[in-house]
Each structure stands twice: as structure tokens, then as C-alpha cells.
VOLO-579771 format. One record per atom (N, C-alpha, C): residue number from 1; chain; atom name; x, y, z. Coordinates in steps of 0.02 Angstrom, whole numbers, always signed. Each point is the difference from the previous one (the first is absolute). Last residue first. Layout:
<sites>
<site num="NUM" cadena="A" atomo="CA" x="X" y="Y" z="Z"/>
...
</sites>
This chain:
<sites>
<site num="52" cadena="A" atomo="N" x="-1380" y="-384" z="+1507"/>
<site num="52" cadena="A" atomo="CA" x="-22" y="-47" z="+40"/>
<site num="52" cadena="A" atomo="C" x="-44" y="-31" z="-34"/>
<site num="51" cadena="A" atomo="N" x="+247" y="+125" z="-86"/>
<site num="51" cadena="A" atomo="CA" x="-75" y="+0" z="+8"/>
<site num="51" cadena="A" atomo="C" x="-39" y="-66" z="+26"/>
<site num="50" cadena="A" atomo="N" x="+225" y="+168" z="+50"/>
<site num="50" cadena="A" atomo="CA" x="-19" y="-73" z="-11"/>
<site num="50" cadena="A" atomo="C" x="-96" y="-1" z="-32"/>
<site num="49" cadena="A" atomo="N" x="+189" y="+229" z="+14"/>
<site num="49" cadena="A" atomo="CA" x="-61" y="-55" z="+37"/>
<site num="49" cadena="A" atomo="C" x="-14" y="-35" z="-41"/>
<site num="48" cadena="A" atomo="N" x="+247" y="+71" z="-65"/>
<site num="48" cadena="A" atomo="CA" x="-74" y="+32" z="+9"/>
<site num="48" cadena="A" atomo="C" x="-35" y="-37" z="+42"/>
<site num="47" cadena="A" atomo="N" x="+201" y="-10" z="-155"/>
<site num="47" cadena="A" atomo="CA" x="+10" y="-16" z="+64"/>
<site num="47" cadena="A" atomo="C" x="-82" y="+68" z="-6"/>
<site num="46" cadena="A" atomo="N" x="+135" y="-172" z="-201"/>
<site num="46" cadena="A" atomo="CA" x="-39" y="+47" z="+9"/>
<site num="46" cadena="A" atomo="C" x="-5" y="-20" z="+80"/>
<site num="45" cadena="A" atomo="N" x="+164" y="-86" z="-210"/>
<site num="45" cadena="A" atomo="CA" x="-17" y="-2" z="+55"/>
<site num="45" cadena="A" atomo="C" x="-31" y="+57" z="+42"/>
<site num="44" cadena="A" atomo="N" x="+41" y="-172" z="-247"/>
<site num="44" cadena="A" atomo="CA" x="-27" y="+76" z="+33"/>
<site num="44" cadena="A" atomo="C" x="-1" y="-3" z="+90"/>
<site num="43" cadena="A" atomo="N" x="+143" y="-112" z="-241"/>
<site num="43" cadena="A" atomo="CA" x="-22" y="-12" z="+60"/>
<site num="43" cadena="A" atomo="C" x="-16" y="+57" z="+51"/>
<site num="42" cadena="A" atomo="N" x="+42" y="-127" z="-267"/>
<site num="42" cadena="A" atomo="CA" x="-14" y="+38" z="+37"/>
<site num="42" cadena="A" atomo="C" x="-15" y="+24" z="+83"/>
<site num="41" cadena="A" atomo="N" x="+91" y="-150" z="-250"/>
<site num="41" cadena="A" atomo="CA" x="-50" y="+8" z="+24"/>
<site num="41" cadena="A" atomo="C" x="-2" y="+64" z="+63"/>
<site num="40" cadena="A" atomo="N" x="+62" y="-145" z="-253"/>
<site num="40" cadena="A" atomo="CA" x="+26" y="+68" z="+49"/>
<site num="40" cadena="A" atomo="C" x="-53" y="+5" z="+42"/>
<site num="39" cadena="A" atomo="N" x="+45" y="-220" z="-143"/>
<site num="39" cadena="A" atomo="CA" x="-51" y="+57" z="+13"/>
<site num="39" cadena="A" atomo="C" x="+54" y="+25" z="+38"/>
<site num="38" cadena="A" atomo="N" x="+161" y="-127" z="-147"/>
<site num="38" cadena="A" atomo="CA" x="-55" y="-15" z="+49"/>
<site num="38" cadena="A" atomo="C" x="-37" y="+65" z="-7"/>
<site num="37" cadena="A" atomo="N" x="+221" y="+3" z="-108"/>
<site num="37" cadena="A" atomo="CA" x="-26" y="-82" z="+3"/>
<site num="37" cadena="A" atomo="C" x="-84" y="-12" z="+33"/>
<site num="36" cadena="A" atomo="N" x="+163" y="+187" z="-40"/>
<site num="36" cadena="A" atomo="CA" x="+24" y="-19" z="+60"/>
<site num="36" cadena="A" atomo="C" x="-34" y="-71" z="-5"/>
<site num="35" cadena="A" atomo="N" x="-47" y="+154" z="-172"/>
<site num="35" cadena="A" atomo="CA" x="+93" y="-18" z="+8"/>
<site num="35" cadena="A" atomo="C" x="+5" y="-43" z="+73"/>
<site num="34" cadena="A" atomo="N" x="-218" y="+44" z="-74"/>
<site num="34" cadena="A" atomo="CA" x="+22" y="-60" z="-36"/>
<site num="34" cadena="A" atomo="C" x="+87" y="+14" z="+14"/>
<site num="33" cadena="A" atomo="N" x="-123" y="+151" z="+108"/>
<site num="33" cadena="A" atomo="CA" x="-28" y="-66" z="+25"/>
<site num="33" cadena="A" atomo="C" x="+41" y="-43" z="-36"/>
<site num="32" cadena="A" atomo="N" x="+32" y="+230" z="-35"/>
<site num="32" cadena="A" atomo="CA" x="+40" y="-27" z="+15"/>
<site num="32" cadena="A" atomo="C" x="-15" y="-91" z="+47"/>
<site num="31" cadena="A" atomo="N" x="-131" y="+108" z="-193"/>
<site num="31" cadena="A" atomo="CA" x="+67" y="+2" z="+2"/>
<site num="31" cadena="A" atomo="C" x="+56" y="-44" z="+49"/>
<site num="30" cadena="A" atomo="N" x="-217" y="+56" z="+42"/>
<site num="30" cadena="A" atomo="CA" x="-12" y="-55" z="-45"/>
<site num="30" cadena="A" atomo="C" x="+62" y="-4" z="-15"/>
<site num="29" cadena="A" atomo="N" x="-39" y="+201" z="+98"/>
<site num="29" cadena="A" atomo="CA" x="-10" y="-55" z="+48"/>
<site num="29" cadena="A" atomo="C" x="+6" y="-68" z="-31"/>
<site num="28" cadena="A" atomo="N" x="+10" y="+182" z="-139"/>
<site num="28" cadena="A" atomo="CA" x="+63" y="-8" z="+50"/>
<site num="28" cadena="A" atomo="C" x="-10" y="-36" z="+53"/>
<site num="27" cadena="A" atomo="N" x="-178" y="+52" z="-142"/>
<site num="27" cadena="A" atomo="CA" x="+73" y="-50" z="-49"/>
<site num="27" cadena="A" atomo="C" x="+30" y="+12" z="+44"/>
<site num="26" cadena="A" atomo="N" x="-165" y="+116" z="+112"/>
<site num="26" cadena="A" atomo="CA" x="-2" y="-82" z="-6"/>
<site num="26" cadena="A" atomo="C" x="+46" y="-42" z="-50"/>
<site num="25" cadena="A" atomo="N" x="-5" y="+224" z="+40"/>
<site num="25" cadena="A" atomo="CA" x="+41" y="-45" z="+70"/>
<site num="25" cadena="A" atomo="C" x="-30" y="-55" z="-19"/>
<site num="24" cadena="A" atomo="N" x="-68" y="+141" z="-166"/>
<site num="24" cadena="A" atomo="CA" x="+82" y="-2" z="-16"/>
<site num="24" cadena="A" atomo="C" x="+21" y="-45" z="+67"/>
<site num="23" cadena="A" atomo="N" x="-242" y="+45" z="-38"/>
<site num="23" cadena="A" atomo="CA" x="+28" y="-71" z="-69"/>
<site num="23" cadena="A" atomo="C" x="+68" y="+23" z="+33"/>
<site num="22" cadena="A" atomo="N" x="-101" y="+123" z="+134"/>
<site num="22" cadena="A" atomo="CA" x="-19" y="-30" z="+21"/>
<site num="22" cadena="A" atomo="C" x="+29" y="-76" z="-33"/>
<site num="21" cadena="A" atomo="N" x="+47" y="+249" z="-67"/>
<site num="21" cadena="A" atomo="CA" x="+27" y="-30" z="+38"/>
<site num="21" cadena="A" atomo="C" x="-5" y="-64" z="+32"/>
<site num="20" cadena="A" atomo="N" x="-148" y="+104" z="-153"/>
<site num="20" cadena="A" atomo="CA" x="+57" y="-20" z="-33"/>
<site num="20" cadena="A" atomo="C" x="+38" y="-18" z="+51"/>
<site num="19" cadena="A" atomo="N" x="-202" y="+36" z="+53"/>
<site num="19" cadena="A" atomo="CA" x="+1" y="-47" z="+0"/>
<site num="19" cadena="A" atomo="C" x="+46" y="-17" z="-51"/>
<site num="18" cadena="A" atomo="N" x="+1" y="+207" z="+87"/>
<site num="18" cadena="A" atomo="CA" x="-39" y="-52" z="+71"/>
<site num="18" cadena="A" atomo="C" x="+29" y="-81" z="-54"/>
<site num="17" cadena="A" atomo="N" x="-13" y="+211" z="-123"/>
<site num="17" cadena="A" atomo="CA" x="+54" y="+1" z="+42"/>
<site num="17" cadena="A" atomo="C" x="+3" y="-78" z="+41"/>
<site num="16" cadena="A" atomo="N" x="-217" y="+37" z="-79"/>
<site num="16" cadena="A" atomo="CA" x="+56" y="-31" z="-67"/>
<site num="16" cadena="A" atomo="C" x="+56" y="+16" z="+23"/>
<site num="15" cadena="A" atomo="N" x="-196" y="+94" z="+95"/>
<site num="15" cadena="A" atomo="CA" x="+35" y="-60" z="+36"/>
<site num="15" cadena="A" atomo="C" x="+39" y="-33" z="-31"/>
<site num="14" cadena="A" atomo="N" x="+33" y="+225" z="-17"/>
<site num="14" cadena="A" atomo="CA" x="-17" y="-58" z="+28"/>
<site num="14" cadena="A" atomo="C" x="-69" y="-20" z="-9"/>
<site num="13" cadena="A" atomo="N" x="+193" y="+131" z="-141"/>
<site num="13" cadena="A" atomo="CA" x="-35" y="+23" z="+20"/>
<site num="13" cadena="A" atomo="C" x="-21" y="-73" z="+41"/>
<site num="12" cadena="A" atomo="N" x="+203" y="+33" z="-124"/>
<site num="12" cadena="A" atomo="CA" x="-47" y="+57" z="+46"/>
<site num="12" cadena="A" atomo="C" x="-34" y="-11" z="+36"/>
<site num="11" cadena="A" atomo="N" x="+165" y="-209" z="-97"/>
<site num="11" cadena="A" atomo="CA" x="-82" y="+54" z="-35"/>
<site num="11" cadena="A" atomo="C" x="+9" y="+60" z="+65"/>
<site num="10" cadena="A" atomo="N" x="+239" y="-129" z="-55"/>
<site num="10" cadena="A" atomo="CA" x="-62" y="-9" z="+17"/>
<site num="10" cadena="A" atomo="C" x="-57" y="+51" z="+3"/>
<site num="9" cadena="A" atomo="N" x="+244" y="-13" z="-84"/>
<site num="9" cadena="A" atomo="CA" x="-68" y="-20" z="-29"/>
<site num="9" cadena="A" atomo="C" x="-67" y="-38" z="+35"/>
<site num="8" cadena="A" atomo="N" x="+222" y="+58" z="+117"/>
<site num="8" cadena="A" atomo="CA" x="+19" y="+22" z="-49"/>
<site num="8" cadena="A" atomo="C" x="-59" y="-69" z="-69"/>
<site num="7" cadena="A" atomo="N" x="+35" y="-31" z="+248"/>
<site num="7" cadena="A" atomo="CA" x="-32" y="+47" z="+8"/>
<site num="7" cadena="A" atomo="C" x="-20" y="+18" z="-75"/>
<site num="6" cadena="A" atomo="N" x="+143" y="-161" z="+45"/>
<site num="6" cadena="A" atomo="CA" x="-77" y="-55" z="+0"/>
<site num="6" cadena="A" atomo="C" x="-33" y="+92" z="+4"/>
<site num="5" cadena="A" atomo="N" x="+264" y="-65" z="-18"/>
<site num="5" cadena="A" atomo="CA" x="-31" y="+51" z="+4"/>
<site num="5" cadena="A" atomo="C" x="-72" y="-11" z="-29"/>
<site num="4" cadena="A" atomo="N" x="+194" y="-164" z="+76"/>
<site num="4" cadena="A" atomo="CA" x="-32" y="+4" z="-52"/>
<site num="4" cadena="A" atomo="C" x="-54" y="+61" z="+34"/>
<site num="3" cadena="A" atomo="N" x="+198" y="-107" z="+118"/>
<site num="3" cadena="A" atomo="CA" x="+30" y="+10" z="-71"/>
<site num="3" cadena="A" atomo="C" x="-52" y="+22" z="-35"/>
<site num="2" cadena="A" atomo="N" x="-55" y="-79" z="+218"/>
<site num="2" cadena="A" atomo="CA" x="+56" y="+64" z="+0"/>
<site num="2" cadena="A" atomo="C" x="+7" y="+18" z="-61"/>
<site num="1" cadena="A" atomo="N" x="-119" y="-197" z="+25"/>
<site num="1" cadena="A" atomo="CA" x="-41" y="+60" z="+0"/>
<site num="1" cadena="A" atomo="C" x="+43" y="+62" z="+0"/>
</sites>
């Protein structure tokens, strides 16, 4: 991602801004899934009230 300027043709205006960026992390998520072999996955850790 360092090497490639993803700003340089994208639309103005939104939600077409929105959902040019949306196609570009996903080739780069897909990208780097298949270099590493596997899903990429994720891990959220949230601190708040519990719900009862």
C-alpha cells in the first residue's frame, strides 16, 4: 500500500468516493490473504457494560 497512491483518481463526489475506496481495501485485503496463504482475520476488543 506504501508504494501505490489509491487517492490519485478517485470520484468527488459521494457515495461513489465511499465505494471506490471500499473495491481498493478489499484487493488489498484479498491481496494480502493469498500472499500469506489464509483468511485475514481480526480481533475486537470492546470494554463497556455487559449486557443482561
Amino acid at each position: 500500500m506504501t508504494d501505490k497512491n489509491i487517492i490519485t483518481g478517485a470520484p468527488t463526489e459521494e457515495p461513489a468516493r465511499q465505494q471506490y475506496f471500499m473495491e481498493q481495501v478489499k484487493k488489498l485485503v484479498e491481496a494480502e490473504s493469498a500472499k500469506k496463504g489464509r483468511p485475514l482475520t481480526c480481533f475486537i476488543n470492546t470494554f463497556g457494560c455487559p449486557t443482561v
